[in-house]
PyMOL Python script that loads the backbone (N, CA, C, O; Angstrom):
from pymol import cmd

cmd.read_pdbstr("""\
ATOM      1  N   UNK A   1      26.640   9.852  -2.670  1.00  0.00           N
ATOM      2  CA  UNK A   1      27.463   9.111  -1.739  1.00  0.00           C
ATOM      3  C   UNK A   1      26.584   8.202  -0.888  1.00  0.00           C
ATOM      4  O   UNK A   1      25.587   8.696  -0.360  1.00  0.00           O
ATOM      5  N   UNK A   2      26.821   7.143  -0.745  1.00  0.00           N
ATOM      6  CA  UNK A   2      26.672   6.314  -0.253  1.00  0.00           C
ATOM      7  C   UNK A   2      26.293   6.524   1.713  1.00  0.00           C
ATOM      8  O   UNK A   2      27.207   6.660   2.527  1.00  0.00           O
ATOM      9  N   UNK A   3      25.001   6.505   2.053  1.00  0.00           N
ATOM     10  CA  UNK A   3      24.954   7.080   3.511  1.00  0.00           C
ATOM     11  C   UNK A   3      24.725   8.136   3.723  1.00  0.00           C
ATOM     12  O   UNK A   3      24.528   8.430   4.902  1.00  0.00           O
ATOM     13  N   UNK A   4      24.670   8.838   3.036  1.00  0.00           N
ATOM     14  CA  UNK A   4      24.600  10.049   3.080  1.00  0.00           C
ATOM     15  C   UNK A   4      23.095  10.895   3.192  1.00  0.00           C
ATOM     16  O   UNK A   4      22.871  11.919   3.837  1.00  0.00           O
ATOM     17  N   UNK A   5      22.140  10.087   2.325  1.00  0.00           N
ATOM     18  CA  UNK A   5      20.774  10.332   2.317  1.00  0.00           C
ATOM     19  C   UNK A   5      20.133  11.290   1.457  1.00  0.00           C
ATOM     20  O   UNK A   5      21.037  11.352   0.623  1.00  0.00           O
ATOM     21  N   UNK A   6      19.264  12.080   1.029  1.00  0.00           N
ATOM     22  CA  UNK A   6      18.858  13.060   0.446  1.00  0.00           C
ATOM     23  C   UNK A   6      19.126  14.386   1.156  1.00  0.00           C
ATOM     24  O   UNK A   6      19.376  15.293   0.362  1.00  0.00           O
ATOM     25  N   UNK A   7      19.140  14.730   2.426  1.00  0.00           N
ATOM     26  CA  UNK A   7      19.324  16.029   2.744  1.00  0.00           C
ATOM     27  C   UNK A   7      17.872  16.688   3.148  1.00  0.00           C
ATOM     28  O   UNK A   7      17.763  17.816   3.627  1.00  0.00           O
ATOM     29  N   UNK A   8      16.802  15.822   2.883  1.00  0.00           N
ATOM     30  CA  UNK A   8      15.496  15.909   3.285  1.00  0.00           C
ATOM     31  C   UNK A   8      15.661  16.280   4.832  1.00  0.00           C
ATOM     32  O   UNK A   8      16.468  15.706   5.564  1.00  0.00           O
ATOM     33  N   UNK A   9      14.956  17.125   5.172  1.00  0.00           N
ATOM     34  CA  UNK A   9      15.181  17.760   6.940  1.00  0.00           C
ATOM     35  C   UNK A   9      13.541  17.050   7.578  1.00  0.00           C
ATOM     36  O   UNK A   9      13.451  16.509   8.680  1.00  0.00           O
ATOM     37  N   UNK A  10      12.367  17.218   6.601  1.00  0.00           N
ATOM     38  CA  UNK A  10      11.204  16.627   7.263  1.00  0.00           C
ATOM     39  C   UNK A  10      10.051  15.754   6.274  1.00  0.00           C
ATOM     40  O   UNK A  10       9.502  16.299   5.317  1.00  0.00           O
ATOM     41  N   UNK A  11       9.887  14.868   6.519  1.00  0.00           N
ATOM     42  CA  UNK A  11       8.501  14.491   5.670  1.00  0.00           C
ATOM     43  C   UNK A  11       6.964  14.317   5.916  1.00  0.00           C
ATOM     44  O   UNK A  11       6.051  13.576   5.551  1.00  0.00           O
ATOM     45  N   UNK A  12       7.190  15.518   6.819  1.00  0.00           N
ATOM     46  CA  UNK A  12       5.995  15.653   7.319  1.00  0.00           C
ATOM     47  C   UNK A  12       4.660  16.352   6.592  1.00  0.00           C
ATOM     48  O   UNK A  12       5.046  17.150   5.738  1.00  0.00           O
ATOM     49  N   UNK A  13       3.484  16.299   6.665  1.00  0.00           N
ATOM     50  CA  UNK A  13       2.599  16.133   5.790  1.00  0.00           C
ATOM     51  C   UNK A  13       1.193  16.505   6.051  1.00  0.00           C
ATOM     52  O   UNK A  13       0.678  15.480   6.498  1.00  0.00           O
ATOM     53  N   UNK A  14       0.193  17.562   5.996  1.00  0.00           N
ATOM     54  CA  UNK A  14      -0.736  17.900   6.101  1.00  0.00           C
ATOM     55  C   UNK A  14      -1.907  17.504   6.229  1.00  0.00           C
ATOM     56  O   UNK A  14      -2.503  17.441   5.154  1.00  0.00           O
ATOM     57  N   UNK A  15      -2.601  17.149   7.291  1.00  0.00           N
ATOM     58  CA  UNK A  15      -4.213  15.775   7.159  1.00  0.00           C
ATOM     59  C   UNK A  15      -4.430  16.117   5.913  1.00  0.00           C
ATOM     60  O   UNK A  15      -3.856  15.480   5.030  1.00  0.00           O
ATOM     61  N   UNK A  16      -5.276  17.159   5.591  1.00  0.00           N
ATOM     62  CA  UNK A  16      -6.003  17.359   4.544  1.00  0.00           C
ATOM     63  C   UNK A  16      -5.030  16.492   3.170  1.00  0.00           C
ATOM     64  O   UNK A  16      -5.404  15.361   2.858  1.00  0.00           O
ATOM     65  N   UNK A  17      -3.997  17.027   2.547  1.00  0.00           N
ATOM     66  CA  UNK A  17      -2.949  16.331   1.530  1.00  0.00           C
ATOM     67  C   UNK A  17      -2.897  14.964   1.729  1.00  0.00           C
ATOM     68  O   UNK A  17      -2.783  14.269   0.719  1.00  0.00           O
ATOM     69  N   UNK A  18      -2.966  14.319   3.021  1.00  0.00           N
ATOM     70  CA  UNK A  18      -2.643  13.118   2.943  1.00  0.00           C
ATOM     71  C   UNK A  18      -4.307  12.158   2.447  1.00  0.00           C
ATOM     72  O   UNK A  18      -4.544  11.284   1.612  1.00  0.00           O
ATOM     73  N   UNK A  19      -5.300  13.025   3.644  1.00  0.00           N
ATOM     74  CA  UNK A  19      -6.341  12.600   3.366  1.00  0.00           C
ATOM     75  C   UNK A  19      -6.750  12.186   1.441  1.00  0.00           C
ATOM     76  O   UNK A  19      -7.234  11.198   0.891  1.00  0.00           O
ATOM     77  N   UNK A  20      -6.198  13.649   0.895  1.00  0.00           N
ATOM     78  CA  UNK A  20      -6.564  13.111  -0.768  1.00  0.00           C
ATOM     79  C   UNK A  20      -5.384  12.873  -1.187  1.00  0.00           C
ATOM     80  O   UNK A  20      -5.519  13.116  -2.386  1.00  0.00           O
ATOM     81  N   UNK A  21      -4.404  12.592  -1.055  1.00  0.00           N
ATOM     82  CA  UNK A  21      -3.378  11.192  -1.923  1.00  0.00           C
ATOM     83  C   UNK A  21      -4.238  10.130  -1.074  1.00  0.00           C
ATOM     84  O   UNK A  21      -4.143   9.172  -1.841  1.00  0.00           O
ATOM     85  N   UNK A  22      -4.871   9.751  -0.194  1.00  0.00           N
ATOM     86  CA  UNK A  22      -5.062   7.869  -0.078  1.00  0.00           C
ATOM     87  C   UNK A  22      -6.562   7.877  -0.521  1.00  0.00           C
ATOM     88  O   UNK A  22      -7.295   6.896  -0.647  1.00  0.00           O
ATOM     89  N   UNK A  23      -6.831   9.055  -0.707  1.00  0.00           N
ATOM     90  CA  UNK A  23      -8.046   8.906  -1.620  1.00  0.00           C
ATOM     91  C   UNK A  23      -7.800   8.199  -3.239  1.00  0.00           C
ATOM     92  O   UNK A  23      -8.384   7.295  -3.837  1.00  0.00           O
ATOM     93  N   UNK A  24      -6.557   9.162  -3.621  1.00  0.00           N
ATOM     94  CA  UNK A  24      -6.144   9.295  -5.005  1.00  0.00           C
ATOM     95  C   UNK A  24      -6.296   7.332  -5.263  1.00  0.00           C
ATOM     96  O   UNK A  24      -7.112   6.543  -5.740  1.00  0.00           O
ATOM     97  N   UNK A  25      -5.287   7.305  -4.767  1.00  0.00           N
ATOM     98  CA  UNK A  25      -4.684   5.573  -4.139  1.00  0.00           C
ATOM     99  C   UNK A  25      -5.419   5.014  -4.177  1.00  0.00           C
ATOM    100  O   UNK A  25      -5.612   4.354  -5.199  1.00  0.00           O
ATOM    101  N   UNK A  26      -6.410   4.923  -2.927  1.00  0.00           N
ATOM    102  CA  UNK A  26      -7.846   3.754  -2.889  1.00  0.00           C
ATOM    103  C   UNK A  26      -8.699   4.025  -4.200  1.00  0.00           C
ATOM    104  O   UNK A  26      -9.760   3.401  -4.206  1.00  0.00           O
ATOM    105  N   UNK A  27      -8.476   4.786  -5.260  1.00  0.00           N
ATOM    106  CA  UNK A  27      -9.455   5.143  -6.598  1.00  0.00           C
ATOM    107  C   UNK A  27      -9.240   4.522  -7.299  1.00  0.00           C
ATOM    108  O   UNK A  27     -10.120   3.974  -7.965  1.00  0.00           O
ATOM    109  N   UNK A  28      -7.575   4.255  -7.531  1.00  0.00           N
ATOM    110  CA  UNK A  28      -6.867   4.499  -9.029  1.00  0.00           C
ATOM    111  C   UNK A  28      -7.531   2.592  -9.366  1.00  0.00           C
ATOM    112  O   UNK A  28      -8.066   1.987  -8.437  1.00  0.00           O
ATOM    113  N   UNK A  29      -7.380   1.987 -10.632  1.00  0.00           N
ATOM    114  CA  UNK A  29      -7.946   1.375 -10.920  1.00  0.00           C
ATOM    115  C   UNK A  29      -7.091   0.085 -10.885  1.00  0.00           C
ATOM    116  O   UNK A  29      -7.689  -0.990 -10.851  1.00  0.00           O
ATOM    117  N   UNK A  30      -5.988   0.104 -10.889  1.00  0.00           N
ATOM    118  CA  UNK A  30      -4.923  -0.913  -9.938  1.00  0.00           C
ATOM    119  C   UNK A  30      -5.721  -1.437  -8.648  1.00  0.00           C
ATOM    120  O   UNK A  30      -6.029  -2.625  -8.550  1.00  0.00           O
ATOM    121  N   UNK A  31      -6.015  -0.565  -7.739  1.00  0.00           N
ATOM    122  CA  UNK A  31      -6.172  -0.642  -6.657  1.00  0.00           C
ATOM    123  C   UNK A  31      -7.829  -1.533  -6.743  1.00  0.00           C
ATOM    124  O   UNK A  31      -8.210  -2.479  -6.055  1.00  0.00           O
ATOM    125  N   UNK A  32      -8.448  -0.904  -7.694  1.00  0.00           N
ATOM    126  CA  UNK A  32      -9.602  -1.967  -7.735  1.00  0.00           C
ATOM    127  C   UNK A  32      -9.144  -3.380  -7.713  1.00  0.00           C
ATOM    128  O   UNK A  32      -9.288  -4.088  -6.717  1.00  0.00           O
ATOM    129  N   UNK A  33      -8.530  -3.833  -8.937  1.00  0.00           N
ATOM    130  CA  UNK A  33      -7.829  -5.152  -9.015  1.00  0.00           C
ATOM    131  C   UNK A  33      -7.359  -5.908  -7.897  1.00  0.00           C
ATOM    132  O   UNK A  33      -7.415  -7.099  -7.592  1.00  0.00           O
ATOM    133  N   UNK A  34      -6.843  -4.802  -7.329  1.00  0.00           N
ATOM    134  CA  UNK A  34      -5.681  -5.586  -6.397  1.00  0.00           C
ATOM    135  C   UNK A  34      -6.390  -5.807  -5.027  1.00  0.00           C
ATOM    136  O   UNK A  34      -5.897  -6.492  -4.131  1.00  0.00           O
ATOM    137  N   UNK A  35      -7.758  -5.077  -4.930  1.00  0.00           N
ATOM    138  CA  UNK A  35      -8.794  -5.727  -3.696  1.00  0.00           C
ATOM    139  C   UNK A  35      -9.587  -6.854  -4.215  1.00  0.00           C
ATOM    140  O   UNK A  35      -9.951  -7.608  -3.312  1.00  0.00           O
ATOM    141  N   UNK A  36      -9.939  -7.174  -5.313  1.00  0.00           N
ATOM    142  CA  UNK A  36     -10.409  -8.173  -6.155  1.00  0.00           C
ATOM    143  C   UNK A  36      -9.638  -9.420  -5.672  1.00  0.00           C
ATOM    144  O   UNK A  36     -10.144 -10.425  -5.173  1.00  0.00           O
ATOM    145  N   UNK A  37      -8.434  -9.207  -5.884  1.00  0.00           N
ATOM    146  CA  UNK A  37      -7.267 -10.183  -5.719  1.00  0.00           C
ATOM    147  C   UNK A  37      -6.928 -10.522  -4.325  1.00  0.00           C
ATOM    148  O   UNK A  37      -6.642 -11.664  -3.966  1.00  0.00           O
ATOM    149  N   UNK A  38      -6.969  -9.484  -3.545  1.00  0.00           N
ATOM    150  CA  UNK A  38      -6.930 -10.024  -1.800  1.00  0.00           C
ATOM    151  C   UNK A  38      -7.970 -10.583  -1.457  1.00  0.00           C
ATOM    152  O   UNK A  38      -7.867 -11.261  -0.435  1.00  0.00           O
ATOM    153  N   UNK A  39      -9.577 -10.528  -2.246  1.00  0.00           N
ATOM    154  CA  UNK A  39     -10.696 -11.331  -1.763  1.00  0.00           C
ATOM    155  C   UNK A  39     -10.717 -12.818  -2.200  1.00  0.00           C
ATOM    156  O   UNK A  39     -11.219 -13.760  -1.587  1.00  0.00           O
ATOM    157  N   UNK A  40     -10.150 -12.831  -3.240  1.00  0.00           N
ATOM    158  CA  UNK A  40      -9.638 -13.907  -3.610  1.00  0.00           C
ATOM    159  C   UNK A  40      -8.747 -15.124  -2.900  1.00  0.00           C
ATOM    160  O   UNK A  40      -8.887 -16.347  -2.878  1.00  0.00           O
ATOM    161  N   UNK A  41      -7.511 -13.973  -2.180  1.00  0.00           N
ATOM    162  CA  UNK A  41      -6.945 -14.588  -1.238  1.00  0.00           C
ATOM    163  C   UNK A  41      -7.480 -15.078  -0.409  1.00  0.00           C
ATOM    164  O   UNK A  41      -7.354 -16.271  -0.132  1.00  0.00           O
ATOM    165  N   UNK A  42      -8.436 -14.023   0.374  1.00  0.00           N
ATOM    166  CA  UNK A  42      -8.793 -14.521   1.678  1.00  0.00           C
ATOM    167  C   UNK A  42      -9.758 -15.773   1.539  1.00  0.00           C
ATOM    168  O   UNK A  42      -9.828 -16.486   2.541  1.00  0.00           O
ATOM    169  N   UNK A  43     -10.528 -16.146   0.410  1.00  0.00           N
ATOM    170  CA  UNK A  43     -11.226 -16.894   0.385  1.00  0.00           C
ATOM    171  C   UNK A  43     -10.683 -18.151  -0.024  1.00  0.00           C
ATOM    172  O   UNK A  43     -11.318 -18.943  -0.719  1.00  0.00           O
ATOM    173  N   UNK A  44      -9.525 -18.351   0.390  1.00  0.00           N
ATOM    174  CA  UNK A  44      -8.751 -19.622  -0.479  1.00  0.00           C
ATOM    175  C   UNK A  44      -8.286 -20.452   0.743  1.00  0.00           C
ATOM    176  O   UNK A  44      -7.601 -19.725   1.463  1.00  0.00           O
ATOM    177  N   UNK A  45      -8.393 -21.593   1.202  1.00  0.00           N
ATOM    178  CA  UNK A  45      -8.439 -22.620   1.971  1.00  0.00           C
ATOM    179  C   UNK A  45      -6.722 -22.866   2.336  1.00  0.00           C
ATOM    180  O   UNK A  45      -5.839 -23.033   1.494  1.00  0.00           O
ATOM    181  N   UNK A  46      -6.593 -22.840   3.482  1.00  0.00           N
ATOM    182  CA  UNK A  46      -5.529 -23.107   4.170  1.00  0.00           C
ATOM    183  C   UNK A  46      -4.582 -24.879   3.246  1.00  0.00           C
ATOM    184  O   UNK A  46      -5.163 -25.959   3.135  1.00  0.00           O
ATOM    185  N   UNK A  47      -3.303 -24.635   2.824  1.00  0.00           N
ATOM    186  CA  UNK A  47      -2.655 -26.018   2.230  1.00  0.00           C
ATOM    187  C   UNK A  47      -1.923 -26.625   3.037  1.00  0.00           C
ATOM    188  O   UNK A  47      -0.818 -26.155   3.305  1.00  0.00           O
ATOM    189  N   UNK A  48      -2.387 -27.876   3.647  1.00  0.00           N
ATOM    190  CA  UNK A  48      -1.753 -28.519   4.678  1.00  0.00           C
ATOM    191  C   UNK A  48       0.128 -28.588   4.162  1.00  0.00           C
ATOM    192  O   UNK A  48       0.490 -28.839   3.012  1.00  0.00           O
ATOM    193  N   UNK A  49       0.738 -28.402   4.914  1.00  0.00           N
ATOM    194  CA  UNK A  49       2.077 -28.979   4.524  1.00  0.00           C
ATOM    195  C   UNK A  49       3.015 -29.502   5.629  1.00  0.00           C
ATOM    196  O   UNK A  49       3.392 -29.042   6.707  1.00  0.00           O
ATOM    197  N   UNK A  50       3.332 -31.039   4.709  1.00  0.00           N
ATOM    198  CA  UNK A  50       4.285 -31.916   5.839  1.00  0.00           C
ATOM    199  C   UNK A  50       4.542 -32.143   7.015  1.00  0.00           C
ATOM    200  O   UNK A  50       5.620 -32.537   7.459  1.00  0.00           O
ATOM    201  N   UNK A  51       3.021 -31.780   7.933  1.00  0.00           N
ATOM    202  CA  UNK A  51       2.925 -31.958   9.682  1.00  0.00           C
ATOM    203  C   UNK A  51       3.237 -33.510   9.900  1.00  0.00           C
ATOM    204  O   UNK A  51       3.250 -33.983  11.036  1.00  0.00           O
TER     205      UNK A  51
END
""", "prot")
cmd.dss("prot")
cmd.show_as("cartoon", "prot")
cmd.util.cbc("prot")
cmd.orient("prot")
């Protein structure tokens, strides 16, 4: 039903557990790529438009 939600009461979460899922995360080999790709970004020159 619609609104209703899962019925989940908390999603609360343990340092330690969280600490290694954003470990898991910052590892996986996507995540290499995809910092590759934000350095990329950042190094890319502002595109003037229609001032």
């Amino acid at each position: 039903m619609i609104g209703k939600g899962l019925g989940v009461v908390s999603n609360q979460v343990d340092n330690a557990t969280l600490i290694e899922v954003n470990s898991i995360i910052r590892n996986h080999p996507v995540e290499y790529i995809g910092e590759e790709l934000r350095g990329y970004m950042k190094d890319m020159k502002r595109i003037a438009v229609g001032d």
